[in-house]
C-alpha positions in Angstrom: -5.6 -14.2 -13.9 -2.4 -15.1 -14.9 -1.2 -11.1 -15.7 -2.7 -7.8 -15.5 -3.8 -6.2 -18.2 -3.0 -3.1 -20.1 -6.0 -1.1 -18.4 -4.7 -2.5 -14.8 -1.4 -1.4 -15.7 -2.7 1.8 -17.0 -4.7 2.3 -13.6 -1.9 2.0 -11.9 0.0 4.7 -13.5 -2.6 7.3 -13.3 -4.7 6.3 -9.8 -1.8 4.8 -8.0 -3.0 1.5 -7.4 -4.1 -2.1 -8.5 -6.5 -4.3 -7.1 -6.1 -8.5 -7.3 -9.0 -10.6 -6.8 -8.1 -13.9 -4.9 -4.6 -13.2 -5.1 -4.2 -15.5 -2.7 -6.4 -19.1 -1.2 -9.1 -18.1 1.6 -8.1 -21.3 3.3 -4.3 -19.0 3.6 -6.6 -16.4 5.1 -8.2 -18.7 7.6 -5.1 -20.2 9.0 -3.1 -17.1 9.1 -6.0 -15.3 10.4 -6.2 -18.1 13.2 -3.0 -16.9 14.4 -3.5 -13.6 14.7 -6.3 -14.1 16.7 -4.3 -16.0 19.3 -2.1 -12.8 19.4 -4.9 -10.3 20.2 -5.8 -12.0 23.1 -9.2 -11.7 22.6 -12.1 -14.2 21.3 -13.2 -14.4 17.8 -16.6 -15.0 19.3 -16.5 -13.6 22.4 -17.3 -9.6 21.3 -17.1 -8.6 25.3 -13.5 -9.1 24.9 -13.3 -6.6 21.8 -11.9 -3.7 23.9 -9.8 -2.2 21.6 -10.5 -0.3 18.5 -6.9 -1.3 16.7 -4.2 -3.9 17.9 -1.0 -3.6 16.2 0.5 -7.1 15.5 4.6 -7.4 14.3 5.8 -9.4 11.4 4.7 -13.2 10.8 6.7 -15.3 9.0 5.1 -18.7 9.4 4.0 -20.6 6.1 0.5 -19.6 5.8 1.8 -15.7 5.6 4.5 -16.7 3.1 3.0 -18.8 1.0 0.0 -15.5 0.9 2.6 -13.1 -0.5 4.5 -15.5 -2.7 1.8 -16.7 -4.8 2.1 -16.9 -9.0 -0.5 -14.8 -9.3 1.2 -11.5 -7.1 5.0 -13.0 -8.5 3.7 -12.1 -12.0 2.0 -8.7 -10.7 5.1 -7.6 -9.3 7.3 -8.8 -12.1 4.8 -6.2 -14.1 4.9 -3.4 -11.7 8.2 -2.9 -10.8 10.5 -5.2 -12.8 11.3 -8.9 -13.1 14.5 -8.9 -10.7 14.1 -5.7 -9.0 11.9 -6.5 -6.2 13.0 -8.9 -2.7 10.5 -11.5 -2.8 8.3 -11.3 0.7 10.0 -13.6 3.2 7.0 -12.3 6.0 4.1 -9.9 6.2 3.5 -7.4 8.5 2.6 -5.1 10.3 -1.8 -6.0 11.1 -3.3 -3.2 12.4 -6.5 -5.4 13.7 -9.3 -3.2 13.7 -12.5 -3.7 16.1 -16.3 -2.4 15.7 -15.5 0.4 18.2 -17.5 4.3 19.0 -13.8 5.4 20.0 -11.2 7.4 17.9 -8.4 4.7 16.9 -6.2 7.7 17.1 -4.4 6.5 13.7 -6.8 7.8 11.2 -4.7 10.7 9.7 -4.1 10.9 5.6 -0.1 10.0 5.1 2.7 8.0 2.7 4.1 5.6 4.3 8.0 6.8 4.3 10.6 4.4 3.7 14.3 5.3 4.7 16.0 7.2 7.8 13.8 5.0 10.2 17.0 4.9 12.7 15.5 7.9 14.2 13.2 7.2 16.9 10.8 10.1 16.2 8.5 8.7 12.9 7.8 11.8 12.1 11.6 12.1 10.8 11.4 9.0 8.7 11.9 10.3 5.3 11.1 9.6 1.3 12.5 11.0 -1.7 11.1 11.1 -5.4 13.4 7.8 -6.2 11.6 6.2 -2.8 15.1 4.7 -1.4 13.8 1.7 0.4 10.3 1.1 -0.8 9.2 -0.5 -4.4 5.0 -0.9 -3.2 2.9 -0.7 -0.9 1.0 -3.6 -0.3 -2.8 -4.1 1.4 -3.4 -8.1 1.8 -6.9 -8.5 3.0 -7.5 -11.4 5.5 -10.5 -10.9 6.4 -14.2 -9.9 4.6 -14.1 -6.1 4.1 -17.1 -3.8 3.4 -17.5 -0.6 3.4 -18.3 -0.2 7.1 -14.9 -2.8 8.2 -12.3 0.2 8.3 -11.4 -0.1 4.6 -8.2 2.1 3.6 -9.1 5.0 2.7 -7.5 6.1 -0.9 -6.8 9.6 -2.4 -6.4 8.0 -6.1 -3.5 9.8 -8.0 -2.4 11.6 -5.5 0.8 9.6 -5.9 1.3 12.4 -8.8 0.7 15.4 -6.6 3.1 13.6 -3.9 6.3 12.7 -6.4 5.9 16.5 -7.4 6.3 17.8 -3.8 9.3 15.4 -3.3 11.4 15.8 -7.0 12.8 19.7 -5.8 13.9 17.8 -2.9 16.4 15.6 -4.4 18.2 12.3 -2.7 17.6 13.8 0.7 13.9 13.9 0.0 11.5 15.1 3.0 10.9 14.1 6.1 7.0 12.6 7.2 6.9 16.0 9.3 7.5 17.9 6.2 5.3 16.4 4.1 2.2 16.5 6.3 2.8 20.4 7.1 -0.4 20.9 5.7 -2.2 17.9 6.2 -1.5 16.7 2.7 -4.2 19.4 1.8 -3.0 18.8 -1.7 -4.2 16.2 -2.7 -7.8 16.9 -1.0 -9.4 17.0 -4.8 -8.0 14.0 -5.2 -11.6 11.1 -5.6 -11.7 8.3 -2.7 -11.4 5.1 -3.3 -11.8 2.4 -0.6 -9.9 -0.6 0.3 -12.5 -3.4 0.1 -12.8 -7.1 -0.9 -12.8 -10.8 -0.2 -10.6 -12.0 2.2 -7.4 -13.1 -0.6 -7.5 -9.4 -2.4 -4.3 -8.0 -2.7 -3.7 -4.0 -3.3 -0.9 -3.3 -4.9 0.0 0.5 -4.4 2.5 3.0 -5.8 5.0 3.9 -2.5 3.8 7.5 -2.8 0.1 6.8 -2.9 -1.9 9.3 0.2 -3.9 6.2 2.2 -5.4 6.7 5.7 -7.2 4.3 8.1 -11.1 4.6 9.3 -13.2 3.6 12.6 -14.7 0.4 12.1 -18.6 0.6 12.1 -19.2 -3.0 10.9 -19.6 -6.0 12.7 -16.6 -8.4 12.6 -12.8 -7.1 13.4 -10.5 -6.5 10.5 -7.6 -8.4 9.8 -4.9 -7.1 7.0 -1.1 -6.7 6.1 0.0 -3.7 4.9 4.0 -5.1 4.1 6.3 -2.7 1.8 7.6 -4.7 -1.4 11.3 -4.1 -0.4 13.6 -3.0 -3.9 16.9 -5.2 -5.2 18.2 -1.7 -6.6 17.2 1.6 -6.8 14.4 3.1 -8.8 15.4 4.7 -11.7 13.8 8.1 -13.7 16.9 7.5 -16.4 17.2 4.5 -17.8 19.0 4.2 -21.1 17.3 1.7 -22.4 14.3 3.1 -21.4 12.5 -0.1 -19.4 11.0 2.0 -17.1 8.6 0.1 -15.1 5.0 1.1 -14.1 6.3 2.6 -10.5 8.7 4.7 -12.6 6.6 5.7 -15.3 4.0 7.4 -12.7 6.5 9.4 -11.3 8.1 10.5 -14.7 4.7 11.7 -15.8 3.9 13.7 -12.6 7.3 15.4 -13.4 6.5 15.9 -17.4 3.2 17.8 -16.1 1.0 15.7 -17.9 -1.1 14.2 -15.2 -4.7 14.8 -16.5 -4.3 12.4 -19.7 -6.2 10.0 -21.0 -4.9 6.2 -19.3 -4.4 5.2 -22.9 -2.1 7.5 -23.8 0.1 7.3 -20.9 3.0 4.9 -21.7 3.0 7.2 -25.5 3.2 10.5 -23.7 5.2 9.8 -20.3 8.9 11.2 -20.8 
């Protein structure tokens, strides 16, 4: 694949998210994944020493990492998606929540956004977004590992990026705090259909910033390994452009604000504002 197509793009407008097939080598995988193994302290054959249902690992910048997020195939994506020039191209991924074939609550599986801006504050709860998300251009899901549908797969409330942007446009520049957002357990977008996070290790899931995702307990057999990085912007989204070369981030927001959310995906670049 050398660019997405039109119905990709279009799926991304309307559900919020893309998904790349071997968007990056599985020999990447395996080395990188070698790695994190080391950092968990625990065996990769050794299941005794699985004790853990999630260990959280930081930011890795060695070449294997770098080389996964800098690939031709996700340059051109992200060129598509948010802009040629307007996105910082990944310098390291991060963070893994590893996850472990494990009866007990990981204690992380609640429905959210990941917020991008006021992060100073210590409490995450006050870590904010706003409908222009300051700070954030994607999310990102890099797969390292196998995932079925019983390895903790992301949970994914498709199109609920819509119902989010129009909780957070009355807000303004100040947007809302993680706290507000989730008074209600982001009971909104509960109609929303679930999709789920799976693939090869390589697959790549490009997300819309605003997109409601939650993790799972893992009820497969072999641990979890993925990235879930934010593309970081080179400017500031933008719902007025005067030339009108809105990319596909700003388009979906644009037509959760115009109220037309329940059109056809072909018709969506004709009938967004």
């Amino acid at each position: 694949m050398t660019e997405l197509s039109r119905s990709q793009l279009d799926h991304f407008i309307t559900q919020g998210f893309v998904r790349i097939d071997a968007a990056f080598p599985r020999t990447l995988a395996d080395e990188a994944r070698a790695i994190l193994w080391r950092d968990t302290g625990m065996s990769p054959d050794d299941p005794k020493t699985w004790t853990k249902p999630v260990v959280r690992l930081g930011h890795y910048g060695q070449r294997p990492f770098v080389e996964a997020a800098n690939t031709p195939v996700l340059r051109a994506a992200l060129d598509q998606l948010v802009g040629s020039g307007r996105w910082q191209p990944p310098a390291a991924l991060g963070t893994f929540p590893v996850r472990f074939p494990s009866p007990l609550d990981p204690g992380d599986a609640g429905w959210h956004i990941d917020v991008s801006f006021g992060t100073e504050s210590p409490d995450f709860m006050e870590w904010r977004a706003n409908v222009r998300s300051r700070g954030r251009a994607l999310l990102m899901l890099f797969l390292f590992s196998d995932v079925g549908d019983d390895d903790a797969p992301t949970r994914i409330r498709a199109g609920s990026h819509l119902d989010i942007a129009r909780q957070l446009a009355p807000a303004g520049e100040q947007g809302l705090t993680l706290r507000e957002l989730a008074t209600n357990g982001f009971a909104e977008t509960a109609h929303r259909p679930q999709a789920l996070a799976t693939g090869d290790a390589g697959t790549v899931y490009l997300c819309h910033p605003f997109l409601v995702h939650a993790a799972q307990p893992h009820r497969g057999a072999r641990p979890r390994f993925m990235a879930q990085p934010p593309l970081l912007p080179t400017e500031p989204l933008s719902l007025e452009r005067e030339r009108g070369d809105y990319s596909p981030v700003e388009q979906a927001i644009r037509l959760a604000l115009s109220g037309a959310a329940a059109i056809s995906p072909d018709r969506t670049r004709e009938l967004a504002p």
